[in-house]
MIGU-653272 format. One record per residue (C-alpha): residue in one letter; residue number from 1; x, y, z. Coordinates in nm, 4 decimals, always signed. Each point is the difference from the previous one (the first is absolute). Layout:
BEGIN
A_NUM_X_Y_Z .
...
This chain:
BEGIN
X_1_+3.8205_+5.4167_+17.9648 .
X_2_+0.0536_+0.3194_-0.1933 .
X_3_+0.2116_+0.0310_-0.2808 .
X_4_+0.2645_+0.2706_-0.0202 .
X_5_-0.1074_+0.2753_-0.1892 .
X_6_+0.3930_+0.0402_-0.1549 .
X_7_+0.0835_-0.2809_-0.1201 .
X_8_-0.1011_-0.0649_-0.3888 .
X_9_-0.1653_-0.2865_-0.0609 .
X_10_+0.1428_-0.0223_-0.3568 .
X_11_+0.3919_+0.0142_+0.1508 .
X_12_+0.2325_-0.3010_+0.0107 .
X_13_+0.1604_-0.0755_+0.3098 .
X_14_+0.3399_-0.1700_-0.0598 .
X_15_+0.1548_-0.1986_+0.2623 .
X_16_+0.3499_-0.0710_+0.0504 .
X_17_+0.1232_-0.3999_-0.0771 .
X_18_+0.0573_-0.0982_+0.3549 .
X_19_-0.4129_+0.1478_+0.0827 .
X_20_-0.1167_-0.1833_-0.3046 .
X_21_+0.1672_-0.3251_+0.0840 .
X_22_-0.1074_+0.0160_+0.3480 .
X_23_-0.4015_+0.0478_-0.1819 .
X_24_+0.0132_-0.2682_-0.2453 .
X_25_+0.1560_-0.2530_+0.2915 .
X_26_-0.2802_+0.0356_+0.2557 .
X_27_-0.2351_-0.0106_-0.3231 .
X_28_+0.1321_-0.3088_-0.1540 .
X_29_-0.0833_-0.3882_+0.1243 .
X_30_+0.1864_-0.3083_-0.0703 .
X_31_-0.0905_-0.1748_-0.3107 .
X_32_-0.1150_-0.3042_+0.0473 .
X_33_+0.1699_-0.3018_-0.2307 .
X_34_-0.2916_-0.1478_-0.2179 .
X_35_-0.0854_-0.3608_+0.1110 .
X_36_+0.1706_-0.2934_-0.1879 .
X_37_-0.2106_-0.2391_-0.1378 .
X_38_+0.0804_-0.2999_+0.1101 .
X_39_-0.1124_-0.2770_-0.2851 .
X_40_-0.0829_+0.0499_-0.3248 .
X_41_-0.3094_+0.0321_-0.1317 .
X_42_-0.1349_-0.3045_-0.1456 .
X_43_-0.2661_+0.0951_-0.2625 .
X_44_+0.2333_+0.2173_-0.1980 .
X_45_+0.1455_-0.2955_-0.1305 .
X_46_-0.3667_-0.1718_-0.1174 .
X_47_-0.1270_+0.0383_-0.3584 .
X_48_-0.3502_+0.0689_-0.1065 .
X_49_-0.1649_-0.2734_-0.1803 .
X_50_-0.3411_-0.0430_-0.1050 .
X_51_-0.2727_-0.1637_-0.2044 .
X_52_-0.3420_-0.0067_-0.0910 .
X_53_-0.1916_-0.2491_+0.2154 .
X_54_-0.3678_-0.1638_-0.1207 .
X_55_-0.2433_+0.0354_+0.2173 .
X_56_+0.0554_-0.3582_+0.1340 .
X_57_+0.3299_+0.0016_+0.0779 .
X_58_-0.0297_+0.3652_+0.1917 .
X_59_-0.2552_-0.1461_+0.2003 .
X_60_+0.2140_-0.2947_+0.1016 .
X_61_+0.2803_+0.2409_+0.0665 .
X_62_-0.1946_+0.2009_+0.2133 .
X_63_-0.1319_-0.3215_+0.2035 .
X_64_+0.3163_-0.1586_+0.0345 .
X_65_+0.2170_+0.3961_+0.1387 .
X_66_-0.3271_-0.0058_+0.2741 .
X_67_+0.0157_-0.3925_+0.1198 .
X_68_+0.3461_-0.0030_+0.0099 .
X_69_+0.0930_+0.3434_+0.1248 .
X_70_+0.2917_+0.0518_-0.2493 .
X_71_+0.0026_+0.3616_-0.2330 .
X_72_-0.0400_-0.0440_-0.3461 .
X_73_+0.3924_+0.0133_-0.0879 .
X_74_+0.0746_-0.2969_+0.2742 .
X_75_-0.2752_-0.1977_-0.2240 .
X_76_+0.1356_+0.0982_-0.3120 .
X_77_+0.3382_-0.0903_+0.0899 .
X_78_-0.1218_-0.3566_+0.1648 .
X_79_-0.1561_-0.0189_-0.3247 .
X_80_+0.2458_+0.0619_-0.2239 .
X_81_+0.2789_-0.1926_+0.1624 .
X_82_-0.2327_-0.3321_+0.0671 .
X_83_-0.0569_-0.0001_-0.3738 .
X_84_+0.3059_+0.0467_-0.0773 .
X_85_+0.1535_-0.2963_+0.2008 .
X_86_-0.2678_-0.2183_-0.2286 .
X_87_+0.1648_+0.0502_-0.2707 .
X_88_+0.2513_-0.2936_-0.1334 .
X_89_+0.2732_+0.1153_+0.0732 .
X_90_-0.1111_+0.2126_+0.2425 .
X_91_+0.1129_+0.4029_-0.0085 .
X_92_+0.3074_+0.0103_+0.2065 .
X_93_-0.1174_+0.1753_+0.3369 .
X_94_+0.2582_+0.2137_-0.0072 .
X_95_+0.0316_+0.2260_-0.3111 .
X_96_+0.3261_+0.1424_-0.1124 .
X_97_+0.0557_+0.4252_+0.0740 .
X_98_+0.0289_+0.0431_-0.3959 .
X_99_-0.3312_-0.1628_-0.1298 .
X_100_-0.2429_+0.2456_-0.2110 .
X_101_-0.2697_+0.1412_+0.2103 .
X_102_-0.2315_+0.0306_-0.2995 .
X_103_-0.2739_-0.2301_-0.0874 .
X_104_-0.0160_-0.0980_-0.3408 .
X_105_-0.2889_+0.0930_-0.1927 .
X_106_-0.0382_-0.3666_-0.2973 .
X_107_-0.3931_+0.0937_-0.1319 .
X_108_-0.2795_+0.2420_+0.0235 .
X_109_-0.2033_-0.3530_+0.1824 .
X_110_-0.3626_+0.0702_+0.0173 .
X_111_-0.1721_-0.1240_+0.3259 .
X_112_-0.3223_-0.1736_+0.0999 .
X_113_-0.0871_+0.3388_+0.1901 .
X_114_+0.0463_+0.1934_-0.3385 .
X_115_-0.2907_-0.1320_-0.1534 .
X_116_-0.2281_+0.0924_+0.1755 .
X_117_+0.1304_+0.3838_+0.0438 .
X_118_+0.1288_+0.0004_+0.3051 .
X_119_+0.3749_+0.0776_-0.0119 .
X_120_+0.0575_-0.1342_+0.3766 .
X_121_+0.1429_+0.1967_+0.2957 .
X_122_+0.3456_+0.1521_+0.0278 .
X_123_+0.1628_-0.1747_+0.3242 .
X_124_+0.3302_+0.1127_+0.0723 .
X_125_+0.2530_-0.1178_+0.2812 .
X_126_+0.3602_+0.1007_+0.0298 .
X_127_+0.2535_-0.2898_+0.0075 .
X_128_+0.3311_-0.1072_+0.0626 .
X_129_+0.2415_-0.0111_-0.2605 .
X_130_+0.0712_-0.3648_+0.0524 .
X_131_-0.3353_-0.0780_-0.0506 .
X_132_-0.0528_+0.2256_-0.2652 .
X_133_+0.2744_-0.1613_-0.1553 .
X_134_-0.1346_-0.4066_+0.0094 .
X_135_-0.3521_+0.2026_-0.1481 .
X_136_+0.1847_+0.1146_-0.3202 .
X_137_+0.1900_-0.3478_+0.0150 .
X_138_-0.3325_-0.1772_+0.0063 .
X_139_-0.1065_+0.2286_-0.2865 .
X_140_+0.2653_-0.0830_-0.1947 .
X_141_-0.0495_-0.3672_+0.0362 .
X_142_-0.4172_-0.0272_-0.0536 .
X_143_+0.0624_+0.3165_-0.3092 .
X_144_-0.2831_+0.1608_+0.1632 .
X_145_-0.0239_+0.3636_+0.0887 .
X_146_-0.0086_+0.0561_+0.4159 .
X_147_-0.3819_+0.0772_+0.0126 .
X_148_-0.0307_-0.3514_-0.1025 .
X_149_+0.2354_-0.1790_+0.2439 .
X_150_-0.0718_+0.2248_+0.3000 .
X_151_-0.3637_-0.1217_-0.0531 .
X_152_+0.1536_-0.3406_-0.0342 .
X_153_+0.1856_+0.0580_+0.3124 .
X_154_-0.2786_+0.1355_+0.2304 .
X_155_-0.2146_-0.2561_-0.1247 .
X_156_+0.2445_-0.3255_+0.0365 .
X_157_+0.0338_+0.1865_+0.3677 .
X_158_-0.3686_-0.0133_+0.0806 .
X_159_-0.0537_-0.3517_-0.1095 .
X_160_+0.3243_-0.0985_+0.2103 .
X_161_-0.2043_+0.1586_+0.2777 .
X_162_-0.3375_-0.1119_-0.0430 .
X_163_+0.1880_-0.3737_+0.0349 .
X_164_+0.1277_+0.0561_+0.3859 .
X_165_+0.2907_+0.1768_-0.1577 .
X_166_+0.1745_+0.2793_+0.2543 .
X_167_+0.1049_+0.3090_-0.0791 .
C-alpha cells in the first residue's frame, strides 16, 4: 500500500471521546484475577540452624539420610526430638508460642576435631520452631552451646538406629 503523499507524518490526529472509547474497548481484554493460593507455605515458618559436624558424625549423617530415605532436616528433627524425650524430665513435646528462639552460647568449648586442624563441616537444616525450641531447652539444661548438643543429638540418633531403632 502507498502512503498518501498529504498527510504529515509528524501531525496528531485527535479523535473525538465516543471514537476513542470505541478503540481502547476492542483493544482491551479482561484481566484475569491472580490465582489464590490455597495453603500456606510451610518453610517460611522454619529457622536455619546449623553446626559444625566432625568428620565422623557427617559421615554417619550422610549414611543414615541414604538408608533411610529421609532429608537431612527430617533427621535432624528425629534427632533432636528423640534426645530430647531422654532427658529426665523429658522436654515437653509441645513448646509454648513465647519461648526464645535463640540458642545460648555458655563457652568457647574446644573439640576433638580442633586439634588436629580441621574445623569440621558447616551442616545446616531448617527447623520447626517447636523443635527449635526443645534444642535451646536442651541447651539450657546440659549448659552447652548447640554445636555440642546437636552433635549429641545426631549421634544418640544413630546409635538408637544402629540398635533396630526406627526412624
Amino acid at each position: 500500500m502507498t502512503r498518501e503523499e498529504d498527510q504529515n507524518p509528524l501531525q496528531l490526529t485527535f479523535l473525538e471521546p465516543d471514537a476513542l472509547s470505541q478503540l481502547a474497548g476492542s483493544r482491551t481484554a479482561t484481566p484475569h484475577p491472580a490465582p489464590e493460593r490455597r495453603r500456606a507455605a510451610t518453610w517460611m515458618n522454619l529457622i536455619n540452624t546449623g553446626t559444625r559436624l566432625d568428620a565422623v558424625t557427617n559421615e554417619r549423617l550422610t549414611h543414615v539420610c541414604k538408608a533411610t530415605g529421609q532429608g537431612l532436616q527430617d533427621v535432624w528433627e528425629a534427632a533432636i526430638n528423640f534426645y530430647c524425650d531422654q532427658f529426665y524430665p523429658p522436654i515437653p513435646k509441645e513448646m509454648p508460642d513465647e519461648t526464645d528462639l535463640d540458642i545460648p552460647r555458655f563457652t568457647r568449648r574446644t573439640h576433638a576435631w580442633n586439634e588436629d586442624g580441621d574445623e569440621g563441616t558447616l551442616v545446616t537444616a531448617r527447623l520447626k520452631q517447636n523443635t527449635r525450641a526443645r534444642l535451646v531447652e536442651a541447651c539450657h539444661r546440659m549448659r552447652e552451646n548447640g554445636n555440642v548438643v546437636i552433635t549429641d543429638a545426631l549421634n544418640a540418633w544413630f546409635n538408637h538406629l544402629d540398635k533396630g531403632g526406627r526412624p
